[in-house]
C-alpha positions in Angstrom: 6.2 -2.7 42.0 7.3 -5.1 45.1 7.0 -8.6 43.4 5.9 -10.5 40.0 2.7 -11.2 42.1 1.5 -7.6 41.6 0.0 -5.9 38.4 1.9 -5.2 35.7 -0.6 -3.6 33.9 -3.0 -0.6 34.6 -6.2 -0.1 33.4 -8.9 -2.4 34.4 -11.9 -2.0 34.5 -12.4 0.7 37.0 -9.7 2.7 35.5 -9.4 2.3 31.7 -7.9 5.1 31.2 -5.0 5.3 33.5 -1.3 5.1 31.8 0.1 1.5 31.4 1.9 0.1 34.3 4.6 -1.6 31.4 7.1 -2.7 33.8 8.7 -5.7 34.8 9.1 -6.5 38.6 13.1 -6.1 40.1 15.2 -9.1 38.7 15.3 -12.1 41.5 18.3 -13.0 43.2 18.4 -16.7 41.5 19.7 -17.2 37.9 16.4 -17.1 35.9 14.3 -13.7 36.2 10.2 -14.5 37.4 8.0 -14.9 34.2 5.7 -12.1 34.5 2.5 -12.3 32.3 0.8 -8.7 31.4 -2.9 -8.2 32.2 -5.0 -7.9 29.1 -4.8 -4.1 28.3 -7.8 -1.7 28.0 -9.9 -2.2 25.3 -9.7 0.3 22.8 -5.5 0.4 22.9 -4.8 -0.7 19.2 -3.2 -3.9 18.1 0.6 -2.7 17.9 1.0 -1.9 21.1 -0.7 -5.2 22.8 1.7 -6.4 20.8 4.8 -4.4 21.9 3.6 -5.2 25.6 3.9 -8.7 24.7 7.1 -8.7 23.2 9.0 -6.2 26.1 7.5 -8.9 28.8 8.6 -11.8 26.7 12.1 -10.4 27.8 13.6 -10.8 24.2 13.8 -7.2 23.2 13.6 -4.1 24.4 14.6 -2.2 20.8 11.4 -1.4 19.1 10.8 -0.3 15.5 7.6 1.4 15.1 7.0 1.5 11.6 4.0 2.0 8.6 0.9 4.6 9.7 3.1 6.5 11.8 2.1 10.0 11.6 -1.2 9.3 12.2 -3.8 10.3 15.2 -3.8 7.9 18.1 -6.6 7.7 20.3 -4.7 8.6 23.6 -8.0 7.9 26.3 -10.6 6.0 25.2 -13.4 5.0 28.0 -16.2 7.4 27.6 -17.3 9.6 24.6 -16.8 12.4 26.7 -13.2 11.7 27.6 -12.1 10.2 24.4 -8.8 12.3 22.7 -7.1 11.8 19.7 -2.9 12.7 19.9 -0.1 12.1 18.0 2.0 8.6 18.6 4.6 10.5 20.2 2.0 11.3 23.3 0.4 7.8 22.8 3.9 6.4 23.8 5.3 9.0 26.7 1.6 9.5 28.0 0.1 5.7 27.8 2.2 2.8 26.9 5.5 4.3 29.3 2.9 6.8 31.4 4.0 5.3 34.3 7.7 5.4 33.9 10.6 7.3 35.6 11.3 9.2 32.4 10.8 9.1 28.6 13.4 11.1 26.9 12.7 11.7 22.8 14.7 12.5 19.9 15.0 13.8 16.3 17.6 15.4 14.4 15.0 18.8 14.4 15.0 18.9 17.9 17.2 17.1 19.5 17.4 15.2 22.9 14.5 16.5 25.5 12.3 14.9 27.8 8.8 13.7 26.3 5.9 14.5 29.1 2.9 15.2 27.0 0.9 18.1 28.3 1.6 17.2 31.6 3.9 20.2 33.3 4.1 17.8 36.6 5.5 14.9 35.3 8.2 16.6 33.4 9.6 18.8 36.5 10.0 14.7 37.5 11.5 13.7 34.6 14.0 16.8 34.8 15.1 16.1 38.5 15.4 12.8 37.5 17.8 13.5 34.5 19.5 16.9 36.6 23.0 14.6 36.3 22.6 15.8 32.3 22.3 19.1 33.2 19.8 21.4 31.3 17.6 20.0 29.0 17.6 23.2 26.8 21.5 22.2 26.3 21.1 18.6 25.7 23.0 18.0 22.9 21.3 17.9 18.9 23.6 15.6 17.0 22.9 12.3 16.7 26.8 11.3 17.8 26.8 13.4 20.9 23.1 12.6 22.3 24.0 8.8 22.1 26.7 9.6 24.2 24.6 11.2 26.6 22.1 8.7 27.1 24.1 5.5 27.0 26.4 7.4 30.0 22.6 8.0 31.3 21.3 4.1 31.0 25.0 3.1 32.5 24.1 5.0 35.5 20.7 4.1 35.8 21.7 0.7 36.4 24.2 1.4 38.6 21.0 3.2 40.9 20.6 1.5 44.1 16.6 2.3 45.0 14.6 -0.1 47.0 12.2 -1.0 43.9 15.2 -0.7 41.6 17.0 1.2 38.9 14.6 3.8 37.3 12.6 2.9 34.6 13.4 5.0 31.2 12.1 4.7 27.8 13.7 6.4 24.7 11.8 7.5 21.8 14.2 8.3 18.4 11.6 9.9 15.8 12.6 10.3 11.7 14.7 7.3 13.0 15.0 6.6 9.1 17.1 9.5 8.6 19.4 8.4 11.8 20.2 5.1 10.8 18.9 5.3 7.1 19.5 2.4 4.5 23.3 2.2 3.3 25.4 -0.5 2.5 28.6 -1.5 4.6 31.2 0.5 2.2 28.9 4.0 2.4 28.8 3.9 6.0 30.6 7.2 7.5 32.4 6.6 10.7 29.7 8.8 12.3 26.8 6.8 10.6 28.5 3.5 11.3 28.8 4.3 15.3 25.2 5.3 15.8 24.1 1.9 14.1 26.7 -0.1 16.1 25.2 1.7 19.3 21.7 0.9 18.9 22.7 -2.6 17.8 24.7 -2.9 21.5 21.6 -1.4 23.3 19.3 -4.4 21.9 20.8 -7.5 22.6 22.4 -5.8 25.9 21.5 -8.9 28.6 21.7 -5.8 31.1 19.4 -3.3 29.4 16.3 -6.3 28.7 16.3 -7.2 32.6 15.5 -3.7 33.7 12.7 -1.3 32.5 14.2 0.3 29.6 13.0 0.4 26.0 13.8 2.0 22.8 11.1 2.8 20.3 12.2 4.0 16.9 9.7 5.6 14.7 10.1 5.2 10.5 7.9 6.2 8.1 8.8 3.5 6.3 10.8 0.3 6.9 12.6 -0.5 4.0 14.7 3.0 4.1 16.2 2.4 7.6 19.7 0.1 7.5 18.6 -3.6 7.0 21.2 -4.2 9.8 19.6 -3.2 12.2 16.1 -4.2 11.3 17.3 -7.9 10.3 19.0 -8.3 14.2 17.1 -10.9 15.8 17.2 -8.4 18.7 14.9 -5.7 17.4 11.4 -6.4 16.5 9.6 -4.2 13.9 5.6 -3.5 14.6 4.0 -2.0 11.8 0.9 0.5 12.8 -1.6 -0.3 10.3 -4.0 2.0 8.4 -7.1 2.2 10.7 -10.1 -0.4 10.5 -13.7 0.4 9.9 -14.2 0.4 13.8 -11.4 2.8 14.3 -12.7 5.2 11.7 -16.3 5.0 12.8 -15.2 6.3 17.0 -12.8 8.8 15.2 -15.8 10.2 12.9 -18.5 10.0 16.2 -15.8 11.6 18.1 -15.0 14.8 15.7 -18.6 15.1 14.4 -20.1 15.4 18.0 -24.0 15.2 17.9 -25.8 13.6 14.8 -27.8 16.2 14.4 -24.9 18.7 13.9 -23.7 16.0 11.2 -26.7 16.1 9.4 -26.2 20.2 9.2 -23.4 19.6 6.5 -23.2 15.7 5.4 -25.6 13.4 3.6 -23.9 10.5 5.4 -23.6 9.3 9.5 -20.9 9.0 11.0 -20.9 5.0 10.8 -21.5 5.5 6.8 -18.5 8.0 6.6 -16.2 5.3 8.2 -17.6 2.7 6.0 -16.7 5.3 2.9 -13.2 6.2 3.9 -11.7 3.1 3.6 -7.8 3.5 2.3 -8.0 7.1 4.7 -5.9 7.9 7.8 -7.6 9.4 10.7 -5.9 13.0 9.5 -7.6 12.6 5.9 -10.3 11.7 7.5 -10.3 14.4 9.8 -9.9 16.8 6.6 -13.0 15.9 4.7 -15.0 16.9 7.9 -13.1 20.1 8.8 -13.5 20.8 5.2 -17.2 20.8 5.4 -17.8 21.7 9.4 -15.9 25.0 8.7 -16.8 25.9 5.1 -19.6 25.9 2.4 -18.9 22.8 1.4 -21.7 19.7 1.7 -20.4 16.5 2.3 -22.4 14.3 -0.9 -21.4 11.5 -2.6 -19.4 13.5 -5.1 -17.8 15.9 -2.8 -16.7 12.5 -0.7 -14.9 10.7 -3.9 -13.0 14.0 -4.8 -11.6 14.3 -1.7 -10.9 11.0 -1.1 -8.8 10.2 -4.5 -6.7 13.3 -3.9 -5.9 12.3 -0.6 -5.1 8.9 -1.4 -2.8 9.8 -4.1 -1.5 12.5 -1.4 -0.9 10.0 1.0 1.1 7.3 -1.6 2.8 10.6 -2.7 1.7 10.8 -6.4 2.5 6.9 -6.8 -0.6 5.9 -7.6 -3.6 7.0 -9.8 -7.1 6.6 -7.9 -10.4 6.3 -9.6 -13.6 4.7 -9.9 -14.4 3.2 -13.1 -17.5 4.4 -14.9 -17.6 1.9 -17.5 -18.9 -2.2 -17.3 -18.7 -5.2 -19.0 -21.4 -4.5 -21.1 -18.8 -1.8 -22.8 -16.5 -4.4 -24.2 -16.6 -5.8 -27.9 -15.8 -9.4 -28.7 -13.7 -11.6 -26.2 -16.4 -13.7 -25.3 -15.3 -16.4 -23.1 -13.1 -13.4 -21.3 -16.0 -11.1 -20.2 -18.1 -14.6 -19.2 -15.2 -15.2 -16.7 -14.5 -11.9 -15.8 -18.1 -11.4 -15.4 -18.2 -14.6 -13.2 -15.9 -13.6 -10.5 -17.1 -10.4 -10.3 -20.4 -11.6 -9.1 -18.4 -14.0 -6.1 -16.9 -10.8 -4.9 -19.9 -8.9 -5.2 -21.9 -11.6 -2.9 -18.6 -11.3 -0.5 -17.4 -15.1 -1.3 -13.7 -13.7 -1.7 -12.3 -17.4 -0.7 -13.2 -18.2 -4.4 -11.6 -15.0 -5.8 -8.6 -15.5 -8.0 -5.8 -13.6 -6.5 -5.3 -11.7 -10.2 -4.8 -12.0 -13.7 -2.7 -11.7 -16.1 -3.7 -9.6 -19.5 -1.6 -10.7 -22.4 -2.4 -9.9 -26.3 -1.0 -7.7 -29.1 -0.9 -3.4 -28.5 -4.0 -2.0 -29.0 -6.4 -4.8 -28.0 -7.9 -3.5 -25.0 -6.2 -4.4 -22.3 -6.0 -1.3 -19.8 -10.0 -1.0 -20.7 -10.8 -4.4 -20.3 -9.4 -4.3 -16.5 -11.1 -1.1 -15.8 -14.2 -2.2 -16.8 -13.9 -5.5 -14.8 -13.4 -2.7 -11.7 -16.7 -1.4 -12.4 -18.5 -3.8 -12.6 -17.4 -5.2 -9.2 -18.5 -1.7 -8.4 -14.9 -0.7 -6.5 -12.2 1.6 -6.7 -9.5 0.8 -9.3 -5.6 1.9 -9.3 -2.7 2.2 -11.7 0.6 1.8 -10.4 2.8 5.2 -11.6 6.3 5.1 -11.5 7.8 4.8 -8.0 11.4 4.2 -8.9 13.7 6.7 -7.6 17.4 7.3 -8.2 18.7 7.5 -4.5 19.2 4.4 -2.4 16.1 3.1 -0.4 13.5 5.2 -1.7 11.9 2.9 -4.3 11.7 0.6 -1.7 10.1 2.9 0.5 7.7 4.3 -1.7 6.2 1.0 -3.2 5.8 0.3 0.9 4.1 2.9 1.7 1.8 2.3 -1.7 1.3 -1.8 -0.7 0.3 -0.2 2.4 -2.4 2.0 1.4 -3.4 -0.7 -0.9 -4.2 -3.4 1.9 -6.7 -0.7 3.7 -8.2 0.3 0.5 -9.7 -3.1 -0.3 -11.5 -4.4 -2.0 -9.6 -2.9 -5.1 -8.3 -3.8 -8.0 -5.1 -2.5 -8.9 -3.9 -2.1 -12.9 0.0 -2.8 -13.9 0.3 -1.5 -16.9 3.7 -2.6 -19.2 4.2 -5.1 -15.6 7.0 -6.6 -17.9 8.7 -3.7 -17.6 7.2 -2.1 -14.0 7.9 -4.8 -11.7 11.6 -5.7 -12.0 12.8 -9.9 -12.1 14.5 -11.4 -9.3 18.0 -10.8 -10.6 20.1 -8.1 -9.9 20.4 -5.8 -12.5 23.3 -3.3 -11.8 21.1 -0.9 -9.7 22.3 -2.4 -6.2 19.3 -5.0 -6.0 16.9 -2.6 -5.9 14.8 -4.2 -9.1 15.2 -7.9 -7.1 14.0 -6.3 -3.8 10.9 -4.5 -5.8 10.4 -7.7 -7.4 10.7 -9.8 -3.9 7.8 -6.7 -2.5 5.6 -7.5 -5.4 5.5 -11.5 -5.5 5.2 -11.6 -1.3 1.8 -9.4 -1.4 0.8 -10.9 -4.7 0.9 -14.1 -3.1 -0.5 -12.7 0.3 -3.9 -14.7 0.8 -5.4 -12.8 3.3 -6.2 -10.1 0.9 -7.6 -12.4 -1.8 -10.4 -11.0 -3.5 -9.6 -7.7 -1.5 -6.5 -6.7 -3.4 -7.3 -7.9 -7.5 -3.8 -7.8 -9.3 -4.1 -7.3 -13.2 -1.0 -7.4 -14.6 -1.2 -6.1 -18.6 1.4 -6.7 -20.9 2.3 -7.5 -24.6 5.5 -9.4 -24.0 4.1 -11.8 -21.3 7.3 -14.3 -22.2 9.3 -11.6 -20.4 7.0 -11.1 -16.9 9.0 -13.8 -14.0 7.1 -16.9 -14.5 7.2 -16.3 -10.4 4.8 -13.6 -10.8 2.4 -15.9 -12.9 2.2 -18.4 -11.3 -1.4 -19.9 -9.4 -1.8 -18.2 -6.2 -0.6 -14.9 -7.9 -1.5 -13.3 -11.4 -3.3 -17.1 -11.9 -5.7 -16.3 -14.0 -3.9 -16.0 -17.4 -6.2 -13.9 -20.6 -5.3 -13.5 -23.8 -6.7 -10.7 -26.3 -6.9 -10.6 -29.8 -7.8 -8.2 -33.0 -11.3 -8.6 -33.9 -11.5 -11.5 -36.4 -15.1 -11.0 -38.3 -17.1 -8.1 -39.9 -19.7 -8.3 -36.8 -16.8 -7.4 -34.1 -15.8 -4.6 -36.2 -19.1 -3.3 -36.5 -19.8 -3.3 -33.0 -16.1 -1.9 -32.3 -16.8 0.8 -34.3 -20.0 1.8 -32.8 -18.6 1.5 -29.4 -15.8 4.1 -29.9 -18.1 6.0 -31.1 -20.0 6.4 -28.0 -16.8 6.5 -26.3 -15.6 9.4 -27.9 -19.2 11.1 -28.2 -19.0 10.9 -32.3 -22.0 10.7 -34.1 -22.1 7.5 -36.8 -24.8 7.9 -39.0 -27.0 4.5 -39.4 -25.1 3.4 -42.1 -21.9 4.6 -41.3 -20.6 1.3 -40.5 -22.9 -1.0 -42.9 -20.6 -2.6 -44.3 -16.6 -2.6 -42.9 -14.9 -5.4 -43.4 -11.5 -6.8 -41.9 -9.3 -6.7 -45.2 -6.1 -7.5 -45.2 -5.1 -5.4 -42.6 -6.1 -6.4 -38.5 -7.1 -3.4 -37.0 -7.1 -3.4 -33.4 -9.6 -1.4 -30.8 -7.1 1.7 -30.7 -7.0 1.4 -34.6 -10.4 1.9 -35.0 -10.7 4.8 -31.9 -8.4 6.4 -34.9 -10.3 5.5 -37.6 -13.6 6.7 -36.2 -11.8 9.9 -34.4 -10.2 10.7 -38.2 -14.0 10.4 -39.5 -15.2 12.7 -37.3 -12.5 15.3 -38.2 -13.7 14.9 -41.5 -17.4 15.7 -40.9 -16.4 18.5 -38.6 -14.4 20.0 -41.5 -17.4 20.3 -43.6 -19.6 22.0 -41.0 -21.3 18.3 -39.9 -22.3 16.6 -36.5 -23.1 12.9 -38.3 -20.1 11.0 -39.3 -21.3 9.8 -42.5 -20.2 5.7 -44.7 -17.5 8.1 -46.8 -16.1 9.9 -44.0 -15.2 5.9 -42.5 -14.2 5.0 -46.0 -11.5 7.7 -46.2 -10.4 7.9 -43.0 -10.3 3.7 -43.0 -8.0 3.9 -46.7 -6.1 6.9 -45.2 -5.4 5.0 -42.0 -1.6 2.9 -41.2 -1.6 1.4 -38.5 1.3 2.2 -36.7 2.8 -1.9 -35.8 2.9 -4.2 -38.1 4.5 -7.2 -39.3 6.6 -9.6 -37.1 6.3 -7.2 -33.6 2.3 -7.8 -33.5 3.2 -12.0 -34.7 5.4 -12.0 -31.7 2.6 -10.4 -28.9 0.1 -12.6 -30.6 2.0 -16.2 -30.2 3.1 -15.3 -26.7 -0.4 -14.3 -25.8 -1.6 -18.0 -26.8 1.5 -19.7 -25.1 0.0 -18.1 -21.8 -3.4 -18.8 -22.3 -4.5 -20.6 -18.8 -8.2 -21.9 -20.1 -8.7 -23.1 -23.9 -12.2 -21.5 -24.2 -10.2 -18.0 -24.2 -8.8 -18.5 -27.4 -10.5 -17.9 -30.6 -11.1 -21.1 -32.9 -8.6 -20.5 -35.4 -6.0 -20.6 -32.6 -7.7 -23.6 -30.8 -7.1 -25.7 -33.7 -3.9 -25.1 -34.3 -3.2 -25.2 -30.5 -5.1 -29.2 -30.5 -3.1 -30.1 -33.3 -0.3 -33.1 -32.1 2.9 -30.6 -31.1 0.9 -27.8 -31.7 1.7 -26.0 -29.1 5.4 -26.6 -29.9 5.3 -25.3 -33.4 4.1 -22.2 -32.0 6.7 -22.0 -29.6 9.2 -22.4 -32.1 7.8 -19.8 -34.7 8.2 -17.2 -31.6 12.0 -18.0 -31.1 12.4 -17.7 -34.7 10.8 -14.4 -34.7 12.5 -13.1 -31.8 15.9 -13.9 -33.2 15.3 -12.0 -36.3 13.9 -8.8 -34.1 16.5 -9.7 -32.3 19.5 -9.5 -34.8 
């Protein structure tokens, strides 16, 4: 490179596939360096690193944190079908983004410092004559203290290099950097911890270092677990690597299928359909399912596909999350009228694709036992998409929660359209205050409400947050914009509900009510809820089954409904009831008992003061 007037970048048209030219032209002998403006790179490069090239010639930063999809296949050439190769982002960086550069030296705590070269024997007898000053790279050093060392003495006397286009260009790539620099706060730092985090911080807002052509990329799984110092400098910029797009998925599928007709051989689907199927997938899952099938007996058909694909989610979010497709619809759920007419509503928007008018989620209040969980779940199917359930992803050691609902939120955003189930969200999702466990319930919290109230991913990502203390979710998280959409649930009120509740567990639960098994059941004076009555019916059927019968006959539901106690009563299910009201968002939810009262002058005060009263005596 002579002058700012030359390219900066490589690959144009007529050569797509050579390594990026990612260098900046020698510093100028006046005060300011000369602006230099990258050509647009290739084509199929991904996002992220258009990105990086902007920020490295911007002349802010030269400390990179590579974070998100990181272990991941990267396309590595890309012009022709022919030449197209998949690598690991490792090669992407040594043998694209810096292919062009003096020398690209990598490290872990595995393997310690060693030139990166790709499979390119060539360049790395360059990058070794260029590094013979460090001696041997088979005794380069392995701990993190002592390879520091060795390449900030290296960087020092690059600069000092007097070459006629400059000093020589070197990038370094730290991989595992979480486990490096990993999330502590200031009192657990070791010495040796505490040096290597002061190091890195010196490299990236060194004036020296961001006028040459030297760059650090540091490559986490995820974010959250590597020390906030470091990624909060306003010298370091964090790039998160997305989970790939449809179009990325459908060149990877052409690309490891080969020939359509060789496709066909062992899959029901194209290539393009595959990548249209596979959304929430990685290139390697992706890669799996067709190995899977290419190699072995296996047929790729629709039920193969959705096996696969929910154990390798759930692989992929580490057992965080439960994946499934929901069998049941609307049609399945008793009572709750004006609930399944809006429910049913929004469904058909994002069915015809008008997600703008989506709500961004919905909070599911009412007493235990009134069909929450299956209320949501049906909602998912009749949309027709995937659903999840949120498991526990709290974990005792420091950073790890964090980390694992990040990598969860980020499966989530290439799964949609989903709709993802909280399930006790009083309890899951933490409150803003800290709580005695370091802030890691506030920063869960802080995770939640900031992709909650994302709207780029409305009607892609559908919150439903279920819960029978809804007074005790963060009136943050239910607010409009987030869980906005606020539904309350209540007992079945009149014999005809019951009736059909009773029926409807039975087809549920396979049982067999005879015709006139239910004729007749009345509410009494004790409110049964929908898990009541799954009970009831499931206690009828152990009767019949007893006596050597299929058909649950009107005495088996009489004993079993006189033998049956429900198993909360009293002021608890008063409490869930009156707070489910209190959240109501649209009058037409609640039932007309409770609309009266709620129209009545101060009515909705008198109910607000008959749940304090209850809670203090629950309370006391």
């Amino acid at each position: 490179m002579d002058g700012p007037e030359q390219d900066t970048v490589a690959g144009t048209e007529d050569d797509t596939n050579a390594p990026t030219d990612l260098k900046k032209p020698p510093p100028g002998d006046g005060p300011a360096a000369p602006v230099v403006v990258p050509k647009r790179l290739p084509d199929w490069y991904p996002a992220w690193a258009r990105a990086l090239a902007e920020l490295y010639f911007s002349g802010t930063t030269c400390l990179f944190v590579l974070h998100g999809n990181v272990n991941d296949n990267v396309c590595v050439a890309g012009t022709a079908e022919d030449e197209t190769t998949y690598g690991s982002l490792p090669d992407f960086l040594a043998t694209r983004l810096f292919g062009r550069w003096d020398v690209v030296l990598s490290y872990d705590l595995g393997r310690g410092l060693r030139p990166l070269a790709g499979s390119d024997p060539a360049r790395l007898r360059e990058m070794v004559t260029h590094t013979a000053a460090l001696g041997e790279p088979s005794r380069w050093p392995r701990t993190p203290e002592k390879a520091f060392f060795m390449i900030d003495r290296y960087l020092n006397r690059t600069l000092l290099q007097d070459k006629d286009d400059g000093p020589a260009s070197v990038a370094i790539v730290i991989q595992h950097a979480e486990y490096v620099v990993p999330s502590a706060d200031i009192a657990s730092v070791a010495h040796a911890q505490g040096s290597l985090l002061v190091r890195l911080l010196e490299w990236a807002r060194s004036p020296h270092l961001k006028r040459q052509n030297i760059a650090f990329c540091l490559i986490a799984n995820n974010l959250s677990e590597m020390n906030s110092r470091l990624i909060k400098s306003p010298y370091v910029a964090a790039i998160e690597i997305p989970m790939p797009a449809d179009e990325e998925r459908s060149r990877f599928a052409t690309w490891a299928t080969g020939d359509e007709d060789d496709l066909a051989a062992y899959s029901d689907f194209t290539a393009d359909q595959l990548a249209a199927m596979s959304n929430g997938l990685s290139l390697v899952d992706l890669n799996i399912v067709l190995a899977q099938a290419r190699t072995g007996t296996r047929h790729i058909d629709g039920a193969m596909f959705r096996s696969l694909k929910k154990s390798l989610i759930e692989r992929q979010c580490y057992g965080l999350l439960e994946f499934f497709e929901p069998s049941h619809t609307m049609d399945m759920v008793v009572g709750h009228g004006a609930a399944k007419d809006r429910l049913r509503g929004d469904a058909d928007i994002i069915t015809r694709g008008q997600l703008d008018f989506a709500p961004m989620g919905y909070l599911i209040c009412g007493p235990v036992g009134t069909g929450k969980t299956f209320l949501a779940e049906c909602y998912a199917g009749s949309i027709g998409i995937p659903c999840v359930k949120l498991r526990n992803f709290r974990s005792k050691y420091v950073g790890e929660t964090e980390g694992n609902l990040e990598r969860v939120l980020t499966v989530l955003r290439s799964l949609g359209p989903v709709v993802v189930i909280i399930d006790e969200a009083d309890a899951a999702l933490g409150t803003r205050e800290a709580s005695g466990d370091s802030g890691t319930s506030s920063r869960v919290f802080s995770m939640i409400a900031s992709q909650m109230g994302d709207t780029r991913y409305r009607g892609k990502i559908v919150w439903m947050l279920l819960t029978s203390r809804p007074d005790r979710l963060p009136v943050d998280l239910k607010r409009q914009g987030r869980a906005e959409v606020h539904i309350p649930l209540f007992y079945p009120s009149n014999e005809d509900e019951y009736r059909a509740m009773f029926r409807v567990m039975g087809r549920k639960n396979k049982v067999r009510l005879a015709d006139d098994a239910v004729a007749h059941v009345e509410p009494g004076p004790r409110r049964l809820s929908g898990s009541d009555i799954e009970s009831v019916v499931l206690a009828a059927n152990r009767l019949a089954l007893t006596d050597q019968r299929r058909d649950v006959t009107r005495a088996d539901v009489d004993v079993a409904l006189r033998d049956f106690i429900p198993s909360a009563q009293g002021l608890e299910r008063e409490a869930q009831e009156l707070s489910a009201v209190l959240e109501c968002t649209q009058l037409g939810f609640l039932p007309e008992a409770w609309r009266e009262k709620v129209d009545q002058p101060n009515g909705r005060t008198a109910i607000q003061e008959r749940l304090v009263a209850i809670r203090q005596i629950l309370e006391d």
